[in-house]
C-alpha positions as CSV (number, residue, x, y, z in Angstrom):
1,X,7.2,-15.2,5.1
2,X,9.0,-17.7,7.6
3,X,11.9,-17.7,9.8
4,X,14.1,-14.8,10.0
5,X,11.2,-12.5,9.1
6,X,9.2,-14.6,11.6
7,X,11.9,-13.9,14.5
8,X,11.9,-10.3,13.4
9,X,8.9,-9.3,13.9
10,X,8.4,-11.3,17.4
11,X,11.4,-9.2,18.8
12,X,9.9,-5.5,17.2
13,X,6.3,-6.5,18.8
14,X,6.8,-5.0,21.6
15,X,7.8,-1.5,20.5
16,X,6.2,-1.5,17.3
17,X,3.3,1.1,18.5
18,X,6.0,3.3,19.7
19,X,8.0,3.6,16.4
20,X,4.1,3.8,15.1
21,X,3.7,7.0,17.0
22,X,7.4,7.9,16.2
23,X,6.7,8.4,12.7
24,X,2.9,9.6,13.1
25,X,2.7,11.8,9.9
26,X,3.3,9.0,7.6
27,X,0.8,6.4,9.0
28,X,-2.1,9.5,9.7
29,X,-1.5,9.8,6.0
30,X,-1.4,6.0,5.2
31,X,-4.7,5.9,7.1
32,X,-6.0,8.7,4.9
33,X,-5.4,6.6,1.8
34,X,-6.7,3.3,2.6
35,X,-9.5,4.7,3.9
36,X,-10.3,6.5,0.5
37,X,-9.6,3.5,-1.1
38,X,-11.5,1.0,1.3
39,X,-15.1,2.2,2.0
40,X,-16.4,1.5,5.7
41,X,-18.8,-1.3,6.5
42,X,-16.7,-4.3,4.1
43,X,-15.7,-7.0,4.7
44,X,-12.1,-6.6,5.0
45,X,-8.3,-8.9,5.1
46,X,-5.7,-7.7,6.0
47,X,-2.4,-9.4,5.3
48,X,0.6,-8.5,7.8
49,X,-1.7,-6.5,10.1
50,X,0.8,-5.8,12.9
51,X,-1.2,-4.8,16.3
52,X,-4.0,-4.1,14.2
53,X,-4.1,-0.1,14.0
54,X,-4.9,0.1,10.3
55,X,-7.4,-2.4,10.2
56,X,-9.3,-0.5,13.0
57,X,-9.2,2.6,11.3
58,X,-11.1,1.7,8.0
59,X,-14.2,0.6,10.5
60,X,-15.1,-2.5,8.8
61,X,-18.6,-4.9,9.1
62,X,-15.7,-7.7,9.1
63,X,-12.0,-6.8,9.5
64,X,-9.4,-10.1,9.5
65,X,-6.0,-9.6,10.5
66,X,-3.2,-11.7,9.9
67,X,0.4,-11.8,10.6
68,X,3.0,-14.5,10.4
69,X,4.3,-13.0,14.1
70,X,2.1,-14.3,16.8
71,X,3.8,-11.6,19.1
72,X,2.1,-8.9,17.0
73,X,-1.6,-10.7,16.6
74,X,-1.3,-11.3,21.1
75,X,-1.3,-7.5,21.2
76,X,-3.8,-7.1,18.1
77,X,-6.1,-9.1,20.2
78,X,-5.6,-7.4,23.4
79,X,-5.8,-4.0,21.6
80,X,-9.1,-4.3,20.3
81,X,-10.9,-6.7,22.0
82,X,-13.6,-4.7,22.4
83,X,-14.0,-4.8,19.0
84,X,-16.4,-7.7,18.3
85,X,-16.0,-7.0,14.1
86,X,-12.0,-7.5,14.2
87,X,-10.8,-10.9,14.2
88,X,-6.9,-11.7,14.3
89,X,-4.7,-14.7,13.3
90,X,-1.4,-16.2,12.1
91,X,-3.9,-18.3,9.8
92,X,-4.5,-17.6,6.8
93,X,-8.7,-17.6,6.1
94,X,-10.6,-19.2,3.7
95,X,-13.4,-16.9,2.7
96,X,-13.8,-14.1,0.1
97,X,-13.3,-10.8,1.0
98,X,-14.8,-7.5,-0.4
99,X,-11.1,-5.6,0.5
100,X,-7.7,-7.2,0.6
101,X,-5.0,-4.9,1.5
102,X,-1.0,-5.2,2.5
103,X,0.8,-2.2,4.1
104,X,4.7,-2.2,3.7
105,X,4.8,-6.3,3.7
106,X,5.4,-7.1,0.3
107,X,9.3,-6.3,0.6
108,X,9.6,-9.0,3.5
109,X,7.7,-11.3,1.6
110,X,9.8,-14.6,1.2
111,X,8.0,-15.3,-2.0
112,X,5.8,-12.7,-3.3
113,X,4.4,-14.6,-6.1
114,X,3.0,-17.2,-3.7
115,X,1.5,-15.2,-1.8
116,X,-0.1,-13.5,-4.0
117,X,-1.4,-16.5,-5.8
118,X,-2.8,-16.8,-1.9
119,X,-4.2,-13.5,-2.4
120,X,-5.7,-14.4,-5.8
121,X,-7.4,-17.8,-4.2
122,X,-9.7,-15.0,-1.4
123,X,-10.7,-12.9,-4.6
124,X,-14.1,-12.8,-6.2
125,X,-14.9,-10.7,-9.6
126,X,-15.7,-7.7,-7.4
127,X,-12.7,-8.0,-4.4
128,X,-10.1,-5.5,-4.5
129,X,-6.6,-6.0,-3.8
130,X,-4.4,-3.2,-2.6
131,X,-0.9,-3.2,-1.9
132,X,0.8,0.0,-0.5
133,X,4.5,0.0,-0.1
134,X,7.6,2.5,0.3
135,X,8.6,3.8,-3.2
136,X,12.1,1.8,-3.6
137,X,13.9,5.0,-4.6
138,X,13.8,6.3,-1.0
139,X,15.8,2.8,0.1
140,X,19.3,4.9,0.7
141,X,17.5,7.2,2.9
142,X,15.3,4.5,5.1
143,X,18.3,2.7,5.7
144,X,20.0,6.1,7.0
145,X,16.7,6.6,9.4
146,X,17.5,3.2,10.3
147,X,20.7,3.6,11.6
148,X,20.0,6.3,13.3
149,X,17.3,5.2,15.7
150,X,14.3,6.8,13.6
151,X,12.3,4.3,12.3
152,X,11.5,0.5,12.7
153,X,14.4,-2.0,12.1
154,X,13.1,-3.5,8.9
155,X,14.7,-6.7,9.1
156,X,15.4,-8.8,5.8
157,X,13.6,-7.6,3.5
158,X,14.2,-6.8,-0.5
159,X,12.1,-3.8,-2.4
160,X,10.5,-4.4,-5.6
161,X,10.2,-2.6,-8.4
162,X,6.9,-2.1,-10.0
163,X,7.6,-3.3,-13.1
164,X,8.2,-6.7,-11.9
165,X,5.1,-6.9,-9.4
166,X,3.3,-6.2,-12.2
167,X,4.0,-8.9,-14.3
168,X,4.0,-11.0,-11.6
169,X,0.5,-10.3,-10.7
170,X,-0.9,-10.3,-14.3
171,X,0.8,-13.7,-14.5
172,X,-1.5,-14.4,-11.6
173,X,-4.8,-13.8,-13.1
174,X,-5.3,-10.0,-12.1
175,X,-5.3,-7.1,-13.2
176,X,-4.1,-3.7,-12.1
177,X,-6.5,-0.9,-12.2
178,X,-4.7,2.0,-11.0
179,X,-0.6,2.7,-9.6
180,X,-0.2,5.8,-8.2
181,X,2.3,7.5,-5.3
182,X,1.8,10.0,-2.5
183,X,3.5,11.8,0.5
184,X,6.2,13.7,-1.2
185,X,7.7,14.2,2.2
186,X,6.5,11.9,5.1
187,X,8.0,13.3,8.0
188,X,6.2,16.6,9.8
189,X,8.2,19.5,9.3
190,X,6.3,22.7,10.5
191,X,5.3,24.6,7.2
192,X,7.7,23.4,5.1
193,X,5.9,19.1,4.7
194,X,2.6,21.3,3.8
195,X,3.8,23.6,1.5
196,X,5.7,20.8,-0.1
197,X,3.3,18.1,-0.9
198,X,0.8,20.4,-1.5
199,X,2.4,22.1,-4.1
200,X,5.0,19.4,-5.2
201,X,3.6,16.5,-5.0
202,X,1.7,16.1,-8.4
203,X,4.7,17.1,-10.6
204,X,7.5,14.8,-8.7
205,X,4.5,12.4,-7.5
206,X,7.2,9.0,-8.9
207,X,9.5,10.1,-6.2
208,X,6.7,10.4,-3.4
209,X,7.3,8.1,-0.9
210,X,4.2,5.6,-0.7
211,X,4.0,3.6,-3.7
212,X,0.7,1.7,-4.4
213,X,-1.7,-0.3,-6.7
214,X,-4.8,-2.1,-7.2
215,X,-5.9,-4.8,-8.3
216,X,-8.8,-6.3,-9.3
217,X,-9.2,-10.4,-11.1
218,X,-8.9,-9.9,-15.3
């Protein structure tokens, strides 16, 4: 996670809250699920943590936050420091965790596997690991969002397909407890977003657009 990602992310900094708020349904949502996956009061890393909004929301007894873009963690920092629990870095730490999570990193991840073998390394028998991502079957129409002003400039980046982070992460001495998807449709259209992924969203849940799993050590 070096260089050109590196850059990338030190140029978005500043406007990253504001394509945040751009695209509010999908992150109230994101919040919503890490927060029925993460329990409050753990102790709590997360990797890529951006200005530090999701970490904030799970209310942790210890939240870490690291990013590789030491634009983002400035503006973590001045965010929340108020917030005597949240600590943020562009080091990696050395102590177990009771929560690991990633949000929409994995995909700019120069090497996944190392990273997660960094991942592995923070992980006692009861840490959990949990890795949300876009599903890669909406790539054609995030691109198109791109382009047209709507969402965050990604940057270099290259989406994964299950199949192989799963092996990968087996290979790495853990084991995958539950994959699932949500947000059928993760923009807010009046009425129709509702009805959709209310109804909808269990039968065509593999074409949802958050894609996620976790992970446990075997």
């Amino acid at each position: 996670m070096k260089g050109a990602v590196e850059t990338h992310f030190n140029v978005v900094a500043k406007d990253y809250d504001s394509y945040k708020k751009k695209n509010s349904y999908y992150y109230s949502n994101l919040k919503k699920l890490l927060g029925s996956l993460i329990p409050q009061n753990k102790k709590v890393f997360e990797i890529g943590c951006g200005t530090g909004n999701l970490l904030f929301s799970l209310k942790p007894k210890i939240g870490y936050g690291m990013d590789i873009s030491s634009e983002m963690v400035a503006i973590a920092k001045s965010k929340h420091k108020s917030q005597k629990k949240l600590m943020f870095s562009t080091i990696w730490p050395s102590y177990h965790f009771d929560y690991i999570f990633m949000s929409d990193v994995i995909e700019h991840l120069e090497d996944p596997k190392v990273e997660i073998n960094k991942i592995s390394r923070l992980m006692n028998k009861e840490t959990v690991f949990i890795c949300t991502m876009a599903n890669p079957v909406w790539e054609p129409i995030l691109i198109f969002w791109e382009r047209m002003g709507w969402k965050m400039p990604e940057g270099k980046h290259k989406r994964i397909e299950y199949k192989e982070l799963k092996i990968m992460v087996e290979n790495l001495g853990l084991k995958i407890i539950n994959h699932d998807y949500k947000l059928l449709i993760p923009i807010k259209i009046p009425i129709l977003t509702n009805f959709i992924n209310m109804y909808f969203e269990k039968p065509f849940r593999k074409y949802a657009f958050i894609e996620y799993f976790v992970a446990v050590r075997s």
